[in-house]
N, C-alpha and C positions, 0 to 999 in steps of 0.2 A: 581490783581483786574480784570483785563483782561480774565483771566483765566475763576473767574467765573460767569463774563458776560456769556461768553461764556456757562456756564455748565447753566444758568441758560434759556439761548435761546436754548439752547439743548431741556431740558424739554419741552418748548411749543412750539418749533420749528415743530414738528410732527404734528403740529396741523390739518390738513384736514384726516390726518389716524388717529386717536384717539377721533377727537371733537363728532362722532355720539356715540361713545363707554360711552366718558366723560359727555356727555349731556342726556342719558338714564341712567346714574350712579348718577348723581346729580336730574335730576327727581326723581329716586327711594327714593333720601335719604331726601329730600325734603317732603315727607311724613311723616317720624319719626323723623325729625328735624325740630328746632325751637321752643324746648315744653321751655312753658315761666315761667314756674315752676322750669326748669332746671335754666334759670337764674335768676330765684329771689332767687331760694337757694343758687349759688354761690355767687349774692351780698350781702345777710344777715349772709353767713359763713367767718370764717375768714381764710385767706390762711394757706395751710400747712407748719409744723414750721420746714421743714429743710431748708428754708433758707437760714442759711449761708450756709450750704455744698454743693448748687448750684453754679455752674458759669455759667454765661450766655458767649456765645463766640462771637464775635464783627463778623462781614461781610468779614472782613481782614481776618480771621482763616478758610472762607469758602470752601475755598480750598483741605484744609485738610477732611472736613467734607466729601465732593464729592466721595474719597477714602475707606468709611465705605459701611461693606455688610450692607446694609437693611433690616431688614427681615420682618416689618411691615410695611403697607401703609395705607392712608383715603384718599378717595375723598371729598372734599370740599364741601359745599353746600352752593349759597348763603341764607341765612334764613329769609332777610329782602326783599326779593322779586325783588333784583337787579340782575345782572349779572355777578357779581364776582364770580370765584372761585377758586379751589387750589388743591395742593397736599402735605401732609404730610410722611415723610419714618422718622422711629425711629427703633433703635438696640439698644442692652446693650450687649459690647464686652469687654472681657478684665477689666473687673470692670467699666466699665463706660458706661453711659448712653448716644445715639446720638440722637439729631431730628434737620432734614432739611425739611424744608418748604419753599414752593414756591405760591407767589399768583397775579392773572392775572384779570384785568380788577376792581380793589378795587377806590372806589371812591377816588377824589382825599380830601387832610385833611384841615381843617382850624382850624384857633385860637390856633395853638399849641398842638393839639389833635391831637392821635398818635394811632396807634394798637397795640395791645398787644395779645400773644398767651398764652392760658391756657391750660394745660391737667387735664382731669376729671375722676375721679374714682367715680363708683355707689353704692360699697358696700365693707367697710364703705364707706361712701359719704369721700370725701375729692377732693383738686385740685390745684392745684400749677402755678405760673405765671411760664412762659418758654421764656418772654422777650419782649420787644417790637420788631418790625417786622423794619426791617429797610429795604430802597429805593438806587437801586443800578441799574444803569443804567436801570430807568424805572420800575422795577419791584421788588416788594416787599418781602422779602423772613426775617423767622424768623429760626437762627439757634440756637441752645441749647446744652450745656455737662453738664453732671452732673457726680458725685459719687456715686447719689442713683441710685438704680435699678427701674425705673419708669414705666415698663414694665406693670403693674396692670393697669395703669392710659391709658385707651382703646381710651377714645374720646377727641377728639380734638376743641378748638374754640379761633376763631380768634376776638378781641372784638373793638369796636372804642370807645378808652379814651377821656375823658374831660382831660386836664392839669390842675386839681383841686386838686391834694395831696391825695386825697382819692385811696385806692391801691386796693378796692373792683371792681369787674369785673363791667364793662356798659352792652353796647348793642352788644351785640352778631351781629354776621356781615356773619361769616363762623362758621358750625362744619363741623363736620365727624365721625365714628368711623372708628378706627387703628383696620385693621384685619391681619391676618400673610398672606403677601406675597404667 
């Protein structure tokens, strides 16, 4: 657990060499995200049905995760006009699908309501939950394995759930698109 404290202050540890680079990259994307079409069609579609042949991997497996080449990345956006943002890396090695995420400055949660990461594919439309984002020494990070090859599925959004049973995406919080490395 220590470990990926550690891997996770790694990432934003750099912060005074990277925040100008990360702040003209989240400006840019901040113009082509947010489109609110995107999420009314995610919450009127119903998630895609491989399902069970996802695992979601717990914050304890994170470690492992840190060990995977990456070959795609997204910068985060916040898209509701806060100051959050984030970073996405996904690979499909070895028959399996990776995505670690990392996200810095996310409002804090009430009443049981939680984040959840989705990946979105444009054509056909389709999109998959990738888990709720769980809080680990201060910082929130959502990690993912699967068996599918999810590698189509380009953009990324981080959403803030109600705790109401309904498993359709809210409000969008964070996207990005996944470009290759």
């Amino acid at each position: 657990m220590v470990v990926l404290v550690g891997i996770v202050f790694f990432i934003f540890s750099d912060k005074d060499k990277n925040e100008d680079n990360f702040t003209d990259s989240v400006n840019n994307l901040k113009q082509i995200l947010g489109d609110q079409a995107l999420a009314q069609k995610m919450r009127d579609t119903e998630n895609s049905a491989d399902a069970k042949k996802r695992e979601v991997v717990g914050v304890q497996r994170g470690i492992v995760m840190s060990e995977i080449d990456y070959t795609h990345q997204a910068m985060l956006a916040d898209v509701t006009g806060g100051k959050a943002g984030g970073i996405v890396n996904t690979a499909y090695d070895n028959r399996i699908y990776y995505l670690s995420a990392s996200f810095a400055e996310l409002p804090e949660l009430k009443n049981g309501d939680f984040y959840e990461g989705w990946l979105v594919k444009q054509e056909p439309f389709s999109f998959v939950s990738v888990g709720k984002a769980e809080k680990l020494g201060g910082v929130y990070s959502n990690i993912y394995k699967s068996e599918t090859d999810l590698m189509g599925y380009d953009f990324y959004v981080l959403t803030l759930e109600p705790d109401d049973g309904d498993p359709s995406s809210a409000v969008h919080v964070l996207e990005g698109y996944l470009m290759k490395k």
